[in-house]
MMTF fields as JSON, N, C-alpha, C and O atoms, coordinates in Angstrom:
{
  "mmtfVersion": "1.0.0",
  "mmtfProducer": "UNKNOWN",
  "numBonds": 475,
  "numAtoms": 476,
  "numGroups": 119,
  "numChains": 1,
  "numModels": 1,
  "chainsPerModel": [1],
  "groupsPerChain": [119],
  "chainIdList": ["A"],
  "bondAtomList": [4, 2, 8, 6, 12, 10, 16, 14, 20, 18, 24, 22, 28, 26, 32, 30, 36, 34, 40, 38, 44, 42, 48, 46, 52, 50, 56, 54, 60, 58, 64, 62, 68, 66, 72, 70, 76, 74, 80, 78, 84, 82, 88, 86, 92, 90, 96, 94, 100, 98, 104, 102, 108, 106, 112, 110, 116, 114, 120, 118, 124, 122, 128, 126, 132, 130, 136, 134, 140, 138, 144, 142, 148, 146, 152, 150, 156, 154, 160, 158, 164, 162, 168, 166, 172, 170, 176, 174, 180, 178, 184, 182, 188, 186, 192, 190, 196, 194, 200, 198, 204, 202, 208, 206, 212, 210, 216, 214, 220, 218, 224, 222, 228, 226, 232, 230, 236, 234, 240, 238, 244, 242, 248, 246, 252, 250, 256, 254, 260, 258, 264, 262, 268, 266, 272, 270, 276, 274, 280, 278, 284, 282, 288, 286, 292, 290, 296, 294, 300, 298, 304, 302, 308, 306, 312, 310, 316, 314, 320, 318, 324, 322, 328, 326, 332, 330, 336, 334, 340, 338, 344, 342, 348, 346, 352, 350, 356, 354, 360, 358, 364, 362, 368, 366, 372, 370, 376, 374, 380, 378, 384, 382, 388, 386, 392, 390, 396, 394, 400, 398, 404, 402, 408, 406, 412, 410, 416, 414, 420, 418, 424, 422, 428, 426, 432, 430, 436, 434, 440, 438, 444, 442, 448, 446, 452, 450, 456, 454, 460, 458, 464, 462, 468, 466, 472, 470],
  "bondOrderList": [1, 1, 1, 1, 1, 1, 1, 1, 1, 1, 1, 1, 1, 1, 1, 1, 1, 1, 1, 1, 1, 1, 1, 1, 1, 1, 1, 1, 1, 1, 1, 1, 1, 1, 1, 1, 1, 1, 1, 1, 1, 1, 1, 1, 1, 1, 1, 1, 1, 1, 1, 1, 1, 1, 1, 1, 1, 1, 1, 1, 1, 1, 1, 1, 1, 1, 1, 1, 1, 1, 1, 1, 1, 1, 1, 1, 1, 1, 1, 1, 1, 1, 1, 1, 1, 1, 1, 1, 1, 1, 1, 1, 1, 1, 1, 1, 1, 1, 1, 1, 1, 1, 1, 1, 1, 1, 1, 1, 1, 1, 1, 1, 1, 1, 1, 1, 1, 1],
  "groupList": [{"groupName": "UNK", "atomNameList": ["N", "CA", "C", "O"], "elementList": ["N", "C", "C", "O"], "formalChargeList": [0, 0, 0, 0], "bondAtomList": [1, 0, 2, 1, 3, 2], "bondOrderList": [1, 1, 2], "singleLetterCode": "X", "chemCompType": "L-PEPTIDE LINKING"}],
  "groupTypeList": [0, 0, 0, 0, 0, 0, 0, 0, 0, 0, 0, 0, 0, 0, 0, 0, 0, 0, 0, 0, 0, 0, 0, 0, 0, 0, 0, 0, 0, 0, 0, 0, 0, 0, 0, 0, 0, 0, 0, 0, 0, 0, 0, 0, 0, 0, 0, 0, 0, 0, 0, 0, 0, 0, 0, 0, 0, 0, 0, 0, 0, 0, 0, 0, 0, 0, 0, 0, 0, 0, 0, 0, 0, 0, 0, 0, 0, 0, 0, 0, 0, 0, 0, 0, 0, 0, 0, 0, 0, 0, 0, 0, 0, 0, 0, 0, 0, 0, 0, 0, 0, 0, 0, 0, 0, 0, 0, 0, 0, 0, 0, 0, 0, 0, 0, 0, 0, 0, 0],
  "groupIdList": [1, 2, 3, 4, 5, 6, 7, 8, 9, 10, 11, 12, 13, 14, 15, 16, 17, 18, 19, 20, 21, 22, 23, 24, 25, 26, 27, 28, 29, 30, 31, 32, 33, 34, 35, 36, 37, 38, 39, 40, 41, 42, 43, 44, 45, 46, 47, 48, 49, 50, 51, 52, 53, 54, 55, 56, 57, 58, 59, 60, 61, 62, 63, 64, 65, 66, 67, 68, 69, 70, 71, 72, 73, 74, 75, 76, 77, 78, 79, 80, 81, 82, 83, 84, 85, 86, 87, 88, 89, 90, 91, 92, 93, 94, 95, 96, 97, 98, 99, 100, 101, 102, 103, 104, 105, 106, 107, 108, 109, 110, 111, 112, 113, 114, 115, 116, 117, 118, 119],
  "secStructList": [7, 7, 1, 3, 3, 3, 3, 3, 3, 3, 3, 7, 1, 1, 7, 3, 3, 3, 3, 3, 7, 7, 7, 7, 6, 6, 7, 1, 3, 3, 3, 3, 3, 3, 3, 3, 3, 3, 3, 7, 6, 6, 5, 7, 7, 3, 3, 3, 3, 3, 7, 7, 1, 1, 1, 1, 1, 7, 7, 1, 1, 7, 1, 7, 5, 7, 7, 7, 7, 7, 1, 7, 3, 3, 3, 3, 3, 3, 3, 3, 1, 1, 6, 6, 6, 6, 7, 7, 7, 7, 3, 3, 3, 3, 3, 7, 7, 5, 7, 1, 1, 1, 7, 1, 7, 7, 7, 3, 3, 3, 3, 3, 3, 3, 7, 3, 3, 7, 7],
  "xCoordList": [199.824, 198.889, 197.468, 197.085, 196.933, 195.266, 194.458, 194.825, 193.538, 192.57, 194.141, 195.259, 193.25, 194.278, 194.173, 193.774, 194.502, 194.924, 195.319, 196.542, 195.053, 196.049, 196.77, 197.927, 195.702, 195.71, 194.639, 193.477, 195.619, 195.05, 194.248, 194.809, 193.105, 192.379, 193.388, 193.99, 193.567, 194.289, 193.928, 193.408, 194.274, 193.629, 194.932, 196.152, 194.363, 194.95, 194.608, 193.655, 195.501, 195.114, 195.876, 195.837, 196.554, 197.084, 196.986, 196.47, 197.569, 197.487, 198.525, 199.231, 198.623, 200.206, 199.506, 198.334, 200.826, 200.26, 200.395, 201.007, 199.625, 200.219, 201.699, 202.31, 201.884, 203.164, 202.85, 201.695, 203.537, 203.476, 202.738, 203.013, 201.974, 201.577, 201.682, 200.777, 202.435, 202.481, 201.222, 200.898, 200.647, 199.423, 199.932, 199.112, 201.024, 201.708, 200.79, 199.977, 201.503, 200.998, 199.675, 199.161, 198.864, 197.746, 196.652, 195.779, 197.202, 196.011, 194.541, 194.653, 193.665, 192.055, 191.627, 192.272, 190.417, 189.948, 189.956, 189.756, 190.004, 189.904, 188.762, 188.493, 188.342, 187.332, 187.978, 188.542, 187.745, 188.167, 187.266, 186.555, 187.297, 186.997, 186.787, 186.705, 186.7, 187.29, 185.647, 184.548, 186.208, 185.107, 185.889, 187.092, 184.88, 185.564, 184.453, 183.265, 185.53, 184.659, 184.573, 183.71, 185.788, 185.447, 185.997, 187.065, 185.314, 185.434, 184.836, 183.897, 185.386, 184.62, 183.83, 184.194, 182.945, 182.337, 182.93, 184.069, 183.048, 183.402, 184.763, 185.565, 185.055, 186.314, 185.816, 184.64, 186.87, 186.866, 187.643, 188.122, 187.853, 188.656, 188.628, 187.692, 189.849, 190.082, 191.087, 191.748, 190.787, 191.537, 192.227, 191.256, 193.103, 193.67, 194.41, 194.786, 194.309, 195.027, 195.765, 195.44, 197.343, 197.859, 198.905, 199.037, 199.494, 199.978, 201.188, 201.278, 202.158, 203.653, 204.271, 203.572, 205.477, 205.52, 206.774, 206.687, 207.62, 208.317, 208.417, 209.128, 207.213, 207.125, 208.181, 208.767, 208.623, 209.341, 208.63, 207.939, 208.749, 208.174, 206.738, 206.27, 205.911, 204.409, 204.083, 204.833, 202.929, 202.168, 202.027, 202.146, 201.749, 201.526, 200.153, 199.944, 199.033, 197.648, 197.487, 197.978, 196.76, 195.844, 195.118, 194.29, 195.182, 194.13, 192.822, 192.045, 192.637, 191.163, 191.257, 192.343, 189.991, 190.141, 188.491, 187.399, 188.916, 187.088, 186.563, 187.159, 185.491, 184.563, 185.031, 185.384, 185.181, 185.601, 184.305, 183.18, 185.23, 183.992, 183.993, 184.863, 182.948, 182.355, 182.267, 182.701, 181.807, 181.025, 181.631, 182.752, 180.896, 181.415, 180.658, 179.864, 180.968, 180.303, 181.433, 182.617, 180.606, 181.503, 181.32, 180.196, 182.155, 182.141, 183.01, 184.212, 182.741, 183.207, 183.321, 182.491, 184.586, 184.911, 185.822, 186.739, 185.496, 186.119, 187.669, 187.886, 188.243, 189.498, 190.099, 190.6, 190.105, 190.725, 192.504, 192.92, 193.085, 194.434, 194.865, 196.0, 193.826, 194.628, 195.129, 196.197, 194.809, 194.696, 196.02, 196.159, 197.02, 198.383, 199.179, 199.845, 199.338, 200.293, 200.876, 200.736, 202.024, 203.332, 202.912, 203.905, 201.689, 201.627, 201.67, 201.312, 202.228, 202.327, 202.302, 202.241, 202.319, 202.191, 200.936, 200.51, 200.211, 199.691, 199.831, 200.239, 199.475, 199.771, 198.387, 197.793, 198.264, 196.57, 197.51, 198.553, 196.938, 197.303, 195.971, 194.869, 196.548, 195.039, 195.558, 196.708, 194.437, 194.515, 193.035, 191.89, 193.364, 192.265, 192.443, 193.485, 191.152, 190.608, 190.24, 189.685, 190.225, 189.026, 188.7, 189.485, 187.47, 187.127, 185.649, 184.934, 185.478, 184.446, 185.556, 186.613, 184.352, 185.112, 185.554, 185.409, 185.984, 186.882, 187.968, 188.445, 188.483, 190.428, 190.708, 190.404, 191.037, 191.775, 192.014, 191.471, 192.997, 193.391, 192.236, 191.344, 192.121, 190.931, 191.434, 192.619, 190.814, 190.837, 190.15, 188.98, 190.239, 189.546, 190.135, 191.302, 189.656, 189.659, 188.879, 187.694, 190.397, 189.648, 190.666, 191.872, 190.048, 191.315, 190.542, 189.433, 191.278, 191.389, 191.598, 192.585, 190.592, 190.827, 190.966, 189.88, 191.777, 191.426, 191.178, 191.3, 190.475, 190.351, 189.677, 188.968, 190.349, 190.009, 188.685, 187.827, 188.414, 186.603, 186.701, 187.246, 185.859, 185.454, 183.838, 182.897, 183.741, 182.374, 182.013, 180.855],
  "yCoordList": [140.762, 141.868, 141.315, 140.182, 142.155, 141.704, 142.436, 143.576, 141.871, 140.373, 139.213, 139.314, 138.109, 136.695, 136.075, 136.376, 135.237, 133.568, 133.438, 133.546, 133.285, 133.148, 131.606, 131.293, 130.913, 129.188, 128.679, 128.297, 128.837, 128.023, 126.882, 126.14, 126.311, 125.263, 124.23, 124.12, 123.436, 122.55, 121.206, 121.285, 119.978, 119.057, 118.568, 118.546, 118.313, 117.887, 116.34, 115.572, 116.294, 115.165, 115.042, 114.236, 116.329, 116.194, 118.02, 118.866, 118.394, 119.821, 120.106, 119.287, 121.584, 122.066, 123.693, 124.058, 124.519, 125.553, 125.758, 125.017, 127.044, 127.721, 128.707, 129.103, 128.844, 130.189, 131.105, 131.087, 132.203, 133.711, 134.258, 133.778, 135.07, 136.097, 137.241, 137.783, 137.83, 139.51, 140.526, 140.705, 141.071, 141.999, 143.52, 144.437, 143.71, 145.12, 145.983, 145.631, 147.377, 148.439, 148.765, 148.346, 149.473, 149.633, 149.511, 150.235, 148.313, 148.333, 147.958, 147.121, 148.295, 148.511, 147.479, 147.078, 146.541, 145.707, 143.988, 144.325, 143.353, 142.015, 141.237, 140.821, 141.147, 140.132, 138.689, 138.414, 137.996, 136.424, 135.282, 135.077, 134.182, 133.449, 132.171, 131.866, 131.369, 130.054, 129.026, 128.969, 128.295, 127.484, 126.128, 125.92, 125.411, 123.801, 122.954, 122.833, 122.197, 121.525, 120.331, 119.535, 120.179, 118.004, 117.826, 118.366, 116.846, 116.237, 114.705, 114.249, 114.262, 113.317, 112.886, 113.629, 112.048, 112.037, 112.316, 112.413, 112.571, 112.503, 113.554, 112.947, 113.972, 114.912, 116.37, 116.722, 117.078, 118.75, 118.536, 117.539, 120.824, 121.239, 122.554, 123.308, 122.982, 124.222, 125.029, 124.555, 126.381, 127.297, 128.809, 129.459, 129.324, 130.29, 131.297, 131.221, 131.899, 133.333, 134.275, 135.362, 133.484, 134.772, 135.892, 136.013, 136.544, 137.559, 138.272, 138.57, 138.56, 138.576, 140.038, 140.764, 140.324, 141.73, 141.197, 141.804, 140.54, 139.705, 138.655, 138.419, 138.172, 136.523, 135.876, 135.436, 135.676, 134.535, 134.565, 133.633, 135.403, 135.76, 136.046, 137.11, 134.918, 135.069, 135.683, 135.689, 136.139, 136.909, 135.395, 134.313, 135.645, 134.365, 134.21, 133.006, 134.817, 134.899, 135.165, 136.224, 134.336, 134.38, 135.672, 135.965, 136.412, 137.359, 137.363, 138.316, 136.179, 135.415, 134.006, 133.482, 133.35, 131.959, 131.67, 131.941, 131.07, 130.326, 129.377, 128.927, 129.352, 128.091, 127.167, 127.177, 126.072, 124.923, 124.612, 125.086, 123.476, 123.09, 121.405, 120.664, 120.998, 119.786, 119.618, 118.571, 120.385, 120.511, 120.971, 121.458, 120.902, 121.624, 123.567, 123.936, 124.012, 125.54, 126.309, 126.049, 127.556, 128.799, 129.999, 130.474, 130.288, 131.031, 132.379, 132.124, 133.68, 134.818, 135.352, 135.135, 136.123, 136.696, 137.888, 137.919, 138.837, 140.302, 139.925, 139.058, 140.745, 140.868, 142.147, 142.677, 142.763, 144.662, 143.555, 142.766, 144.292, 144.024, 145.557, 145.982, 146.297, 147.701, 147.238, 147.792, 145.708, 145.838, 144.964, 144.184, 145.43, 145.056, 145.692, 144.971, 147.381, 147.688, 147.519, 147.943, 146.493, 146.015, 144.863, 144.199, 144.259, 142.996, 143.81, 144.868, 142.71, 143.177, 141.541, 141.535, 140.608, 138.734, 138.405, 139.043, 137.589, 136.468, 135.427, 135.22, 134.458, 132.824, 131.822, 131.946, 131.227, 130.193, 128.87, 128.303, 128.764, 127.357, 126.398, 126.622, 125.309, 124.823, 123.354, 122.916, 122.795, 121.946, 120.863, 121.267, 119.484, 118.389, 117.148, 116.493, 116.814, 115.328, 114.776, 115.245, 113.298, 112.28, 111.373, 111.249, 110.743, 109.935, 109.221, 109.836, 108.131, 106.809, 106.19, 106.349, 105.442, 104.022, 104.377, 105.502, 103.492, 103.637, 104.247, 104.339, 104.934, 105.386, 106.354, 107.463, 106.36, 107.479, 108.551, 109.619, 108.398, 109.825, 110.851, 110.357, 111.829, 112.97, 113.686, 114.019, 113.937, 114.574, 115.931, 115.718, 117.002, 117.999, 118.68, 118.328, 119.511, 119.793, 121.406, 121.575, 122.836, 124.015, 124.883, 124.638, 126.017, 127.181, 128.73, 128.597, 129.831, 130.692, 131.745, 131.69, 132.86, 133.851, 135.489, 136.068, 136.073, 137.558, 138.071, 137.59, 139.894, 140.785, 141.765, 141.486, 143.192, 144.408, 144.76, 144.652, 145.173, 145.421, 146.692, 147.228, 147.125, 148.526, 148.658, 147.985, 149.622, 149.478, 151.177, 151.584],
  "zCoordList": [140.148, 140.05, 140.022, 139.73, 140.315, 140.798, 139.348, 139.062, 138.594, 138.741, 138.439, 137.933, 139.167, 138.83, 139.767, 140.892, 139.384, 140.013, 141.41, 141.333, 142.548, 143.171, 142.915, 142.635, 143.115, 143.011, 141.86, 141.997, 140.441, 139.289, 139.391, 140.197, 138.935, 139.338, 139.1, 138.032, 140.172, 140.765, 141.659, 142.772, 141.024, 141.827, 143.173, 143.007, 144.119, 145.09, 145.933, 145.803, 146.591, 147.241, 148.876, 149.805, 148.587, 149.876, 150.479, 149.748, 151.896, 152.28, 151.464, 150.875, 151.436, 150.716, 150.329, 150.419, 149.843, 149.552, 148.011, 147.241, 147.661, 145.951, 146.074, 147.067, 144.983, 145.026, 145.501, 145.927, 145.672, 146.269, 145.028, 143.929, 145.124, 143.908, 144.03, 144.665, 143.671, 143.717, 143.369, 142.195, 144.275, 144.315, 144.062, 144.088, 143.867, 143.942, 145.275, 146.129, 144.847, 145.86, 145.736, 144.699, 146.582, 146.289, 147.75, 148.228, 148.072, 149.711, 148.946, 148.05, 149.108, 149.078, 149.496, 150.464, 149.059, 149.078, 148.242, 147.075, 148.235, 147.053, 147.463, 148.59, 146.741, 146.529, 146.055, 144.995, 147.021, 146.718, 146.787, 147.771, 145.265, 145.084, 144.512, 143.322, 145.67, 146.004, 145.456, 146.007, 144.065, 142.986, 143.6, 143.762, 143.837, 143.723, 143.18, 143.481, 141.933, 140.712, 140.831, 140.46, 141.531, 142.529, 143.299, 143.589, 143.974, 145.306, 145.377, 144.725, 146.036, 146.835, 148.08, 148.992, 148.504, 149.575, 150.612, 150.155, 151.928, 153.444, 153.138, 153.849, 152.932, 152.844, 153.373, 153.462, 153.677, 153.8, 152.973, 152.432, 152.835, 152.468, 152.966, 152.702, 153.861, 154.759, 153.364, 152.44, 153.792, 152.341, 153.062, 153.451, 153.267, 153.999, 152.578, 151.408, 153.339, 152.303, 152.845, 153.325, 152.663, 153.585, 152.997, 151.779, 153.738, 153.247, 153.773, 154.964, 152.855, 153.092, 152.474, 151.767, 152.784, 152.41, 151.501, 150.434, 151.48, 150.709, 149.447, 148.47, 150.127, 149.548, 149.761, 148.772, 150.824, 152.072, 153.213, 153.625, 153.633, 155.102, 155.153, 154.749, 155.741, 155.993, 157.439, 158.416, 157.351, 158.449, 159.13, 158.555, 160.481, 161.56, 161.346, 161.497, 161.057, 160.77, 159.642, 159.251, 158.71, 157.936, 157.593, 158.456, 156.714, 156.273, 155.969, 155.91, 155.773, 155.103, 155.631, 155.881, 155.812, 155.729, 155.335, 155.835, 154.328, 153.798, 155.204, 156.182, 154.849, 156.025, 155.568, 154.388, 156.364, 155.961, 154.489, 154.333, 153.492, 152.638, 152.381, 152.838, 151.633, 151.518, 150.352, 149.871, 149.72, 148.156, 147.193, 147.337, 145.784, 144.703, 144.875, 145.74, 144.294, 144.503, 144.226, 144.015, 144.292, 144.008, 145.579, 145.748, 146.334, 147.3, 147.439, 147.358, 147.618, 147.613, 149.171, 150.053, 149.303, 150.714, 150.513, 149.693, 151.311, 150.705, 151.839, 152.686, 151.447, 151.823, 151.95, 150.959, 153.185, 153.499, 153.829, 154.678, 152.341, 152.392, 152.638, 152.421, 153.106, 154.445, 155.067, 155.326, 155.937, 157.522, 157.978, 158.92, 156.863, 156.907, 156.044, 155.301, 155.894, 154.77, 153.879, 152.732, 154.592, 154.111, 153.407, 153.11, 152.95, 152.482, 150.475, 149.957, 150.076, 148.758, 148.293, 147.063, 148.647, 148.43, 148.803, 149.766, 148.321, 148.624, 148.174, 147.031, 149.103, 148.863, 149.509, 150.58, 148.845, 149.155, 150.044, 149.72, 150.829, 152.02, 152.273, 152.774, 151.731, 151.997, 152.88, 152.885, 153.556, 154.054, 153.769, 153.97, 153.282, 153.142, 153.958, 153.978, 154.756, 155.15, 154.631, 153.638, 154.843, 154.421, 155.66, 156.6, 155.587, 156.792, 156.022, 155.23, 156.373, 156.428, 154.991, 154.38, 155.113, 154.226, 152.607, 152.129, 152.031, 150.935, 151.435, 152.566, 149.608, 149.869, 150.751, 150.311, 151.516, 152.858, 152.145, 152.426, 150.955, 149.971, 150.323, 151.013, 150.072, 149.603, 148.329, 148.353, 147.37, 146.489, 146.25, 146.569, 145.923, 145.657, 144.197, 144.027, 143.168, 142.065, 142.545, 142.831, 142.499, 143.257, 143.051, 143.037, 142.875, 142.31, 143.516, 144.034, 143.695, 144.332, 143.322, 142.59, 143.216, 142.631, 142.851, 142.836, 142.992, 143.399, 142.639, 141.513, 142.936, 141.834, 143.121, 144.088, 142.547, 143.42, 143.706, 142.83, 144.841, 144.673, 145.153, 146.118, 143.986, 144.078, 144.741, 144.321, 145.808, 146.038, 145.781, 145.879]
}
């Protein structure tokens, strides 16, 4: 159910996704937002939000996808979870690089949050 978590602040080091979260019925809008508290130099971090009517079965497209990022910050992106009925799941997919010198690993320290927006 929405406000919450999708993806608890979480450090990573590799791509992978969060659990399914149940948004129940409802449709409207969400406001989502994606804080990242560390990182290291030369890395991304790509962040997707998708959406399932199950939680097995994902949509082939993404509902959301943040800009790729670099930095620490806090970034917000609305989300019309109209523009798929049947979605009642979401799940955060993220994907990280690294490139120039030092450890190949990438690390990032970054959580995903929803909550309904009323306008």
């Amino acid at each position: 159910m929405l406000p919450g978590f999708l993806l608890p602040e979480t450090t990573v080091q590799s791509s992978g996704s969060g659990e399914p979260v149940e948004i129940g019925p409802g449709g409207g809008t969400a406001l989502l937002s994606l804080g990242i508290s560390e990182v290291v130099e030369q890395q991304s971090l790509d962040v997707d939000v998708l959406g399932s009517a199950n939680g097995e079965e994902w949509l082939a497209k993404p509902l959301k996808s943040f800009p790729q990022k670099f930095y620490t910050g806090v970034w917000q992106l609305l989300c019309d979870l109209d523009a798929d009925a049947d979605v009642r799941y979401l799940k955060v997919s993220y994907k990280v690089a690294r490139w120039g010198v030092g450890s190949p690993t990438p690390k990032f320290k970054f959580y995903v949050f929803a909550e309904r927006f009323e306008s």
